[in-house]
C-alpha positions as CSV (number, residue, x, y, z in Angstrom):
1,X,117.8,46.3,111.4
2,X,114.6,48.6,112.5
3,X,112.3,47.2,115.3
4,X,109.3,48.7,116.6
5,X,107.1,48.3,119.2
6,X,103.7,46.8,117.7
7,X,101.9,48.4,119.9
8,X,102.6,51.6,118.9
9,X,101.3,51.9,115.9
10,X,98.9,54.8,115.2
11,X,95.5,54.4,113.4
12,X,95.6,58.3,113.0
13,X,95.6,59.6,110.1
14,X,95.9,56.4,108.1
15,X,94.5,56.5,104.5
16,X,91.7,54.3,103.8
17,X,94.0,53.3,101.2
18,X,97.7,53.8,101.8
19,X,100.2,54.0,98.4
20,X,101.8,51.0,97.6
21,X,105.6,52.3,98.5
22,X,104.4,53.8,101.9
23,X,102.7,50.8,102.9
24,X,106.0,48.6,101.9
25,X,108.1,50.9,103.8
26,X,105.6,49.9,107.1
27,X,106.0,46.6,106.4
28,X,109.9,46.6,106.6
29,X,109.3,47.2,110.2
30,X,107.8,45.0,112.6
31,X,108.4,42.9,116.0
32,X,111.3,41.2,116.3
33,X,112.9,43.1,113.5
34,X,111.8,41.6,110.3
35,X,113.9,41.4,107.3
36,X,112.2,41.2,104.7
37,X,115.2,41.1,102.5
38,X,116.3,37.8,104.0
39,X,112.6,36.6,103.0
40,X,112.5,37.8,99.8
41,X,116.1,36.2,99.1
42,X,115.0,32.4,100.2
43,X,112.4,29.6,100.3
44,X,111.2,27.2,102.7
45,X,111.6,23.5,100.3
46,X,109.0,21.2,100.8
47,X,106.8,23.4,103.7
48,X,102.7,24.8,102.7
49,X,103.6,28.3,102.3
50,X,100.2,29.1,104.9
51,X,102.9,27.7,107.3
52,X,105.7,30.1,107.0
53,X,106.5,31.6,109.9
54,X,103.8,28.7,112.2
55,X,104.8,26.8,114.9
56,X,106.8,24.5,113.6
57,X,107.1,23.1,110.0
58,X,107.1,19.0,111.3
59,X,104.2,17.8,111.3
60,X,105.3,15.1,113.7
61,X,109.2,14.5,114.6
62,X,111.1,12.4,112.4
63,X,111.2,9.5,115.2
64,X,109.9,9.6,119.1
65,X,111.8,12.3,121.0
66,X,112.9,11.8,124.1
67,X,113.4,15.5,124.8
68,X,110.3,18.3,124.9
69,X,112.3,21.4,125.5
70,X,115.8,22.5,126.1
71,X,117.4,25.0,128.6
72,X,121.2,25.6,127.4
73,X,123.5,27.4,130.1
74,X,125.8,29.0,128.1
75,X,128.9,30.7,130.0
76,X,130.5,33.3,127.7
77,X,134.1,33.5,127.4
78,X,135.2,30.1,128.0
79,X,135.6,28.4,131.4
80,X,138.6,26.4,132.0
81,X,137.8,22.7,131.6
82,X,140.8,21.5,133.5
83,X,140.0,24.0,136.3
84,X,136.1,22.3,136.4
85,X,135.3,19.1,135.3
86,X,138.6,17.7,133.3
87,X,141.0,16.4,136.5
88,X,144.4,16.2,135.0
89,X,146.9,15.1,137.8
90,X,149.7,15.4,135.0
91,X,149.4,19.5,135.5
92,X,149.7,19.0,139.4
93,X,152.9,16.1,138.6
94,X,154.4,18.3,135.8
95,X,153.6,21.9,137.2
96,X,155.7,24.6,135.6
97,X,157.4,22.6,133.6
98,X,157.1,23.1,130.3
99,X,154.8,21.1,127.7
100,X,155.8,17.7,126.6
101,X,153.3,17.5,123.1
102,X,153.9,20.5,120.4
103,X,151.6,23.3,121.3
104,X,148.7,23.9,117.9
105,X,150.3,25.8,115.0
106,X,147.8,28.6,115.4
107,X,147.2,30.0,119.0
108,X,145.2,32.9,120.1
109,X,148.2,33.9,122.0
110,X,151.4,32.3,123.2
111,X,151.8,30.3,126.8
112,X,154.5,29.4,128.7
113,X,155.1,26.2,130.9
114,X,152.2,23.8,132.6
115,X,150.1,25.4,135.0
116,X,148.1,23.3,137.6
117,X,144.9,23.7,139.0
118,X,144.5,26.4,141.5
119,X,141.4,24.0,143.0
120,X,141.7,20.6,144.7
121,X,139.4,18.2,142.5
122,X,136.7,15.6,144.2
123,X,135.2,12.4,143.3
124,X,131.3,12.9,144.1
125,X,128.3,10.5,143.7
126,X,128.2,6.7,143.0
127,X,129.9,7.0,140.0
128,X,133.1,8.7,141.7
129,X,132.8,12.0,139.2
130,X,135.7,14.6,139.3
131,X,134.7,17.8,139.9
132,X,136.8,21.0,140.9
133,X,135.9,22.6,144.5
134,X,134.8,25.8,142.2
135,X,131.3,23.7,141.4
136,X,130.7,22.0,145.1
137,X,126.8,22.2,144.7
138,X,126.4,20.9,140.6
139,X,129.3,18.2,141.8
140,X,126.0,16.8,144.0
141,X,124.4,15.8,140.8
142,X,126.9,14.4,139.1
143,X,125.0,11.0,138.8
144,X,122.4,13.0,137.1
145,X,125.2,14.7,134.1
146,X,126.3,13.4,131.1
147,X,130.0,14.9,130.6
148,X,131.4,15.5,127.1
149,X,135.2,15.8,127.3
150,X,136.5,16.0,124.0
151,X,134.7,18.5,122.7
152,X,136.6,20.2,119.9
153,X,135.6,23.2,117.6
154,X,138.0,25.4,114.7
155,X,138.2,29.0,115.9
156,X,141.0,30.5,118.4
157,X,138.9,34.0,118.7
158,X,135.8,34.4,120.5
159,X,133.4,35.7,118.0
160,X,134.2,32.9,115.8
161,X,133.9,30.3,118.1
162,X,130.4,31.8,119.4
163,X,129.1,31.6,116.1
164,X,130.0,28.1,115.6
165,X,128.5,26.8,118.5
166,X,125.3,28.7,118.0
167,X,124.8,28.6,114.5
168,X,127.6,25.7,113.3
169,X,129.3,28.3,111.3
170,X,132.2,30.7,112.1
171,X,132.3,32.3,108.7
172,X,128.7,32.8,107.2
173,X,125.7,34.0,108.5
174,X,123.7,31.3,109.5
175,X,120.4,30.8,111.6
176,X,121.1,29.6,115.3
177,X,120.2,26.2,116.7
178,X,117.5,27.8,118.9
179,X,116.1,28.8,115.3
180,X,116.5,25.8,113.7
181,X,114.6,23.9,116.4
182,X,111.8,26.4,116.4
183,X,111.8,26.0,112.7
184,X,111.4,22.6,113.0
185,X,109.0,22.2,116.5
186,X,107.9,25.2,117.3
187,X,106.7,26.0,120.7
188,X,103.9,23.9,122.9
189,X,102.2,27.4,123.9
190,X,101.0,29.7,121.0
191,X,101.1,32.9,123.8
192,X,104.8,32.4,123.9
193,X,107.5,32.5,121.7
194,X,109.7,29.3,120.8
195,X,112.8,30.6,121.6
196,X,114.0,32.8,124.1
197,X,117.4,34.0,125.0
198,X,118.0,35.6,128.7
199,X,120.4,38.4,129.2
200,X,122.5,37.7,125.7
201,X,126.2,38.8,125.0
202,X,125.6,41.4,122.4
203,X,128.9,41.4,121.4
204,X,131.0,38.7,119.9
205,X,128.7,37.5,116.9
206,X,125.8,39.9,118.8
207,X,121.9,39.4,117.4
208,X,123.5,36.5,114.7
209,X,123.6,34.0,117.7
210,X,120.6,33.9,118.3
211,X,119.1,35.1,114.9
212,X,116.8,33.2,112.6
213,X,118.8,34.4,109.3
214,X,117.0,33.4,106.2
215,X,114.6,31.0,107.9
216,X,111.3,33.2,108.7
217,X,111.9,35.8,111.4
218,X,109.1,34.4,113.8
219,X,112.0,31.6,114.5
220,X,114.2,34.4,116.1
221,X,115.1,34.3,120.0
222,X,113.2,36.7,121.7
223,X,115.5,38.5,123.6
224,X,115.2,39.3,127.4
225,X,117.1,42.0,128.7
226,X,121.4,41.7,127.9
227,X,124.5,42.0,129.6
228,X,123.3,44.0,132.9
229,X,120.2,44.5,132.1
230,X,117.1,43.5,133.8
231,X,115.5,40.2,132.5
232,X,112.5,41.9,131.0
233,X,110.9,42.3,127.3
234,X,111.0,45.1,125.8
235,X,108.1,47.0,124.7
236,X,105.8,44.2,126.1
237,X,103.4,46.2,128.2
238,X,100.4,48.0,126.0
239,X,100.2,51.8,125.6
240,X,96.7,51.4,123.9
241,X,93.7,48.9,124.8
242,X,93.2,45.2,123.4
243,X,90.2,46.2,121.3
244,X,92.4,49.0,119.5
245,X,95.5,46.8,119.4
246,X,93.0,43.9,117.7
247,X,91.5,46.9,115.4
248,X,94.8,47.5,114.8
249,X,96.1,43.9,113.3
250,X,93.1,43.6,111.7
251,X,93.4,46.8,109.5
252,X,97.2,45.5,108.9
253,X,95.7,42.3,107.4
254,X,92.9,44.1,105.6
255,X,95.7,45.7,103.6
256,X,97.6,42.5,102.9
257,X,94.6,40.9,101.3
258,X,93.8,44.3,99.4
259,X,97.7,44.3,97.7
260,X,98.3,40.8,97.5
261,X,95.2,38.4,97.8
262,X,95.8,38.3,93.9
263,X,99.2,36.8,94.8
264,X,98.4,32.8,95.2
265,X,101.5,29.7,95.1
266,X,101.7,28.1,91.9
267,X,100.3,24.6,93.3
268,X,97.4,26.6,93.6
269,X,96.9,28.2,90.4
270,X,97.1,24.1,89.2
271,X,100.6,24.6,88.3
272,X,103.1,21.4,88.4
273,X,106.1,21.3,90.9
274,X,108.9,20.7,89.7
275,X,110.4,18.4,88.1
276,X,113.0,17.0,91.3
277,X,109.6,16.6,93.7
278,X,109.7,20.0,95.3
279,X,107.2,22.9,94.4
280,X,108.5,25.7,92.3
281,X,110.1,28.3,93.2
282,X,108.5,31.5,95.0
283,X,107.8,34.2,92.2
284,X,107.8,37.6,93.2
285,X,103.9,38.1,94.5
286,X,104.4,34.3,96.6
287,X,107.5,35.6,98.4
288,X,106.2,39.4,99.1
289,X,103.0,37.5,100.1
290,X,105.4,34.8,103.0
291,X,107.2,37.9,103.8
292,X,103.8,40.1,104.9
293,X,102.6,36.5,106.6
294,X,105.8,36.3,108.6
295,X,105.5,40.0,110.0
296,X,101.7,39.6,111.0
297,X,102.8,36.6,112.5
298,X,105.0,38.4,114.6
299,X,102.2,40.9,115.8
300,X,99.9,38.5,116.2
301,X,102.3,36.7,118.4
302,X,103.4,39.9,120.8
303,X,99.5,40.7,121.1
304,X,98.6,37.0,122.2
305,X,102.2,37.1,124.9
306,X,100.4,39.9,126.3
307,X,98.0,37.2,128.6
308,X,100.9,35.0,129.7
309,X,104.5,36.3,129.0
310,X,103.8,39.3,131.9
311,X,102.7,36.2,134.0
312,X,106.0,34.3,133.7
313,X,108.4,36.7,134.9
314,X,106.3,37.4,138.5
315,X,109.1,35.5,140.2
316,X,107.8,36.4,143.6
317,X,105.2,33.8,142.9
318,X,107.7,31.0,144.3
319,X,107.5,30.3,147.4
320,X,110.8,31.4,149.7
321,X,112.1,27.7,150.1
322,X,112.3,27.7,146.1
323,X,113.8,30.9,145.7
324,X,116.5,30.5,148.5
325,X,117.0,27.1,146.2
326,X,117.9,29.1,142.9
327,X,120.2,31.6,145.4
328,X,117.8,34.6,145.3
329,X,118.7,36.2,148.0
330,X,120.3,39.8,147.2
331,X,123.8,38.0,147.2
332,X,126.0,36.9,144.4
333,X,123.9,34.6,142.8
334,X,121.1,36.8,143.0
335,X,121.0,37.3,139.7
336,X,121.8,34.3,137.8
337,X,119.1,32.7,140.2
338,X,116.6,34.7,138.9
339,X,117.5,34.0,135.0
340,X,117.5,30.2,135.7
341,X,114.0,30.8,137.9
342,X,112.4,32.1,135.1
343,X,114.4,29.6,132.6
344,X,112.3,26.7,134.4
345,X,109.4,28.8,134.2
346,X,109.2,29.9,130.5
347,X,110.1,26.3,130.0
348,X,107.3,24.4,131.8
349,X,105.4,27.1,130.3
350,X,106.1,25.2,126.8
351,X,108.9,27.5,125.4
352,X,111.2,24.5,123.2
353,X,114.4,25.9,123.9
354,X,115.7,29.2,126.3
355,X,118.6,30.0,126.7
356,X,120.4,31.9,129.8
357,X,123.8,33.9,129.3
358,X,126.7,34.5,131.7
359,X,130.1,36.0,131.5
360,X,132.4,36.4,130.9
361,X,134.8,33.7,131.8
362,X,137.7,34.9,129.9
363,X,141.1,35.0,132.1
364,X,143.9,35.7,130.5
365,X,145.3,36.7,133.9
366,X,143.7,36.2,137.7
367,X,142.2,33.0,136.9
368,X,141.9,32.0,140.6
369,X,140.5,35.2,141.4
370,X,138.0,35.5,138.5
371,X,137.2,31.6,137.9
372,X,135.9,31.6,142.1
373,X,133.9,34.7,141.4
374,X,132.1,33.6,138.1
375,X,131.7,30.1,139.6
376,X,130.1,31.7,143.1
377,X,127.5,33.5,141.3
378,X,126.1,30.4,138.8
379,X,126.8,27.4,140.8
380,X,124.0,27.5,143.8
381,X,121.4,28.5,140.9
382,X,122.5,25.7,138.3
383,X,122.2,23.1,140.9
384,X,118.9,24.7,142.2
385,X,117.3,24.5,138.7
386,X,118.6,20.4,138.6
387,X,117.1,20.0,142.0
388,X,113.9,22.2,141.2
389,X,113.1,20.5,137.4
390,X,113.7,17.0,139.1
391,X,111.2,17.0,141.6
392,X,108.9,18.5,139.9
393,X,109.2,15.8,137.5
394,X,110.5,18.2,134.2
395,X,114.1,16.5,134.0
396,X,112.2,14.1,132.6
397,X,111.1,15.5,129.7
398,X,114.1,19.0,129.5
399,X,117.4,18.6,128.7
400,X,119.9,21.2,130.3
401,X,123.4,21.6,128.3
402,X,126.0,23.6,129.8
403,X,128.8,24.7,128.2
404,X,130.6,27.6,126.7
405,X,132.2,28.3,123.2
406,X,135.9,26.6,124.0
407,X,138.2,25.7,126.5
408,X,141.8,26.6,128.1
409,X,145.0,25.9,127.6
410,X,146.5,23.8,130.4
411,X,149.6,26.5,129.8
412,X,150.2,29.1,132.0
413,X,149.3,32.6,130.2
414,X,151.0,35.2,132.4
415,X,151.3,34.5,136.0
416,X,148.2,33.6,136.7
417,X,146.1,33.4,133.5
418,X,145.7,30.6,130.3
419,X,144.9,31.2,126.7
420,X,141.8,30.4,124.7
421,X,141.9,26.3,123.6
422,X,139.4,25.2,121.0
423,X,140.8,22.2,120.7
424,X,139.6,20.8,123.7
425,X,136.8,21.3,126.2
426,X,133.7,20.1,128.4
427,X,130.0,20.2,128.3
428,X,127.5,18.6,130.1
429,X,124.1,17.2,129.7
430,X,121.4,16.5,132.2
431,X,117.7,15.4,131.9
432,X,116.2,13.9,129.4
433,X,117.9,12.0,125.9
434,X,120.9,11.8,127.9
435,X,122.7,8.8,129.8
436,X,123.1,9.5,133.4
437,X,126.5,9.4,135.5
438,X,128.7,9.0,132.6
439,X,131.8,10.5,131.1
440,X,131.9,10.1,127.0
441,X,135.2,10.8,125.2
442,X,138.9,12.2,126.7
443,X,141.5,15.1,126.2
444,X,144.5,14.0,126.4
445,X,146.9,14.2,129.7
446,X,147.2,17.5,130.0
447,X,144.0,19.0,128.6
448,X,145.3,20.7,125.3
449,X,143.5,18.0,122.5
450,X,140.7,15.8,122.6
451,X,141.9,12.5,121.6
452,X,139.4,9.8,122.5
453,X,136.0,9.6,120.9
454,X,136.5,13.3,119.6
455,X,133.0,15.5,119.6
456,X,133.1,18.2,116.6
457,X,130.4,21.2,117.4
458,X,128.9,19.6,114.3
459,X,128.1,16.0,116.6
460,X,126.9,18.1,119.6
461,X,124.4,19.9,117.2
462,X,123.7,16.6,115.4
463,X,122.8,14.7,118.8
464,X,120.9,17.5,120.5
465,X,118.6,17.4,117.3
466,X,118.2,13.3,117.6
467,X,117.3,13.6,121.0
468,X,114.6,16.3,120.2
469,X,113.6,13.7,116.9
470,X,115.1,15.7,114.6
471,X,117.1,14.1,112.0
472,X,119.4,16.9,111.6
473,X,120.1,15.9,107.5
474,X,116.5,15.9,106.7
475,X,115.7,19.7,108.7
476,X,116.8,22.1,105.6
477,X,115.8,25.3,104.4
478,X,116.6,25.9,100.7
479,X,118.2,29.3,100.5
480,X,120.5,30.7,97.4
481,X,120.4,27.6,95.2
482,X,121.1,25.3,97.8
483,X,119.5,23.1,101.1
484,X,120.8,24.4,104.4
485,X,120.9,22.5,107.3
486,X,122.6,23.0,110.9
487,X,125.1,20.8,110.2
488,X,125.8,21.8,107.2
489,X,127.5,18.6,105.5
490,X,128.8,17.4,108.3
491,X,127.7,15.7,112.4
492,X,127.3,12.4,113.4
493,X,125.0,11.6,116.3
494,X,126.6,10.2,119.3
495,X,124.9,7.3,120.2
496,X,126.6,6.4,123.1
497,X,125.3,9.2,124.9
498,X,122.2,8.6,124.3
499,X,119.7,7.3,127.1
């Protein structure tokens, strides 16, 4: 996929009035990496065609949400749940003995006997939550989490499992939930994108997890920096002056209207929809024409972020008391403070949904070594965006989700190591939509299955919609013949979690 910096573009040398092909191949490239393929392959069912590509395709939500905007703290690899927020005193009863249940028919790897817990677990708050010593400053605000512990998902391998929880499918190329929920909301603030991803894995599903697929490409995360990078966009800062830039988009949409104004949708050429309530579908002109809308879009979008984006990521505006909160201090958690900083930022800025990275919790072997290293470097700053959203009144109306694509195996992997476990593992909630200081569901004894009130991917997509008043059946995107939704055919809303 080709991207290009919009504000590179050279008005040197242009025709007055380019060849068709020529100008096609320019419009294959744009911001964000358009694909016009993907546009020209799919139709948005139901949605005014001027609206491709727009803020958000809802004109109001399906019912009263009770969540504005989401910030999803996604630890790559998968962290142990029975090492952080699952206590199972059968592993410490039952250590090195071997497994009393059958082990799952297909494992990532083989495991020996039961290992426990290299940390001592706690009961914190009023509502006497477990947690592990490895989160001591999130256990304060354990009154404040909603814990999902019977979490289950289908894939053993981490690609797989990444692209399930990000775009509910582990064999198809689907768009992400950050895309859906732009698609459907869009953003509060017009100089910012919808959707923003901080410091994403590139690897393991890569661009698809947080890519827009067939919906229109202006749904796409805008990605800030990756894996050890700075937290910076790309190609952000202007090489030529506003007035050429706005010269610039202009002339790009003088040539739309010159190849394609012709090109109306059949409703307004007084033609009938069809004959099951939805318009027609795009011909050939009407898709070319969404496609060209969707890429100015896109320009027009990086030229506005120019006034505000630059404005977000000046950090050193906090004041010292609210850095040292988030951990900024040249120290571990230096850098996972800042990401979450400028989460909370972007987000009371009116982005609907960023999301911050961090891996790679994968231990296979040195768990106690590894887990205590990742957990130094994210815990200070998780509990310093809590504290910092609270009290200035945005856990009201934000939701933060942590979580990461599976679990562990409560089976020792090596000597000091466990395997991948999809078949069990814990999220959390915290802010608004979700019921405070309480745990929903169970994995069994030892931490391999969920067993009560079981939580597919499908229900955690389902509920996270419903609190953001989607009704995740009636969000779709008619693609290849067919309605697509995030939840495919499946998801159930868990209403017991629900504030």
């Amino acid at each position: 996929m080709n991207r290009m910096n919009p504000f590179s573009i050279s008005l040197g040398n242009c025709p007055e009035n380019p060849g068709r092909r020529a100008w096609m191949r320019s419009v294959t490239r744009g911001l964000a990496g358009i694909a016009l393929t993907d546009l020209l392959s799919g139709s948005v069912r139901g949605v005014d065609r001027d609206r491709v590509g727009s803020p958000g395709v809802l004109s109001q939500p399906h019912f009263p949400p009770k969540v504005k905007r989401i910030i999803f703290l996604f630890m790559h690899g998968g962290p142990s749940h029975v090492d952080t927020f699952d206590y199972k005193p059968e592993l410490i009863r039952l250590n090195g003995q071997p497994l009393p249940i059958p082990k799952p028919r297909i494992q990532f790897a083989q495991t020996g006997n039961l290992l426990q817990s290299p940390w001592a677990f706690k009961q914190y708050g009023q509502t006497g939550t477990w947690v592990s010593d490895l989160f001591p400053n999130v256990a304060q605000h354990v009154d404040d989490l909603t814990l999902l512990k019977s979490i289950h998902g289908s894939n053993e391998a981490h690609g797989g499992a990444l692209l399930k929880i990000h775009t509910g499918s582990d064999t198809f190329v689907r768009p992400s939930m950050g895309a859906w929920i732009s698609y459907g909301l869009g953003t509060e603030n017009a100089n910012l994108p919808s959707f923003i991803t901080i410091n994403p894995t590139l690897g393991h599903g890569g661009v698809r997890n947080f890519g827009s697929a067939f919906l229109p490409p202006i749904h796409q995360g805008t990605r800030i920096g990756g894996p050890a990078k700075d937290a910076k966009i790309e190609n952000l800062v202007p090489k030529n002056s506003a007035r050429l830039q706005r010269l610039q988009l202009d002339w790009m949409k003088d040539i739309d209207r010159h190849h394609f104004g012709t090109h109306r949708h059949p409703s307004d050429r007084g033609q009938p929809a069809s004959d099951h309530g939805q318009p027609d579908p795009l011909q050939d002109g009407d898709l070319l024409h969404s496609a060209v809308t969707a890429r100015e879009q896109s320009f027009e979008l990086a030229f506005r972020m120019q006034s505000e984006a630059l404005e977000q990521f000046k950090l050193e505006d906090e004041t010292a008391e609210t850095q040292a909160l988030y951990g900024i201090d040249g120290g571990a958690t230096d850098n996972f403070g800042r990401q979450c900083l400028l989460a909370r930022r972007l987000s009371e800025a009116g982005v609907r949904f960023v999301q911050v990275s961090h891996a790679y919790w994968d231990q296979h072997d040195e768990l106690k070594e590894k887990h205590a290293e990742l957990a130094g470097q994210v815990d200070k700053p998780i509990a310093g965006l809590l504290t910092d959203l609270k009290r200035r009144g945005l856990l009201d109306e934000t939701l933060v989700v942590w979580g990461g694509e599976f679990g562990r195996t409560p089976t020792a992997q090596g000597g000091n190591g466990r395997d991948h476990n999809p078949h069990a593992f814990t999220w959390w909630m915290a802010g608004a939509g979700a019921k405070p200081g309480i745990s929903y569901g169970a994995s069994d004894d030892f931490g391999f299955y969920a067993r009560d009130n079981k939580v597919h991917v499908h229900d955690l997509h389902a509920t996270i919609l419903h609190m953001l008043g989607i009704d995740h059946e009636r969000l779709t995107f008619r693609y290849g013949g067919r309605d697509f939704r995030l939840t495919d055919v499946h998801g159930s809303v868990i209403h017991d979690v629900l504030a």
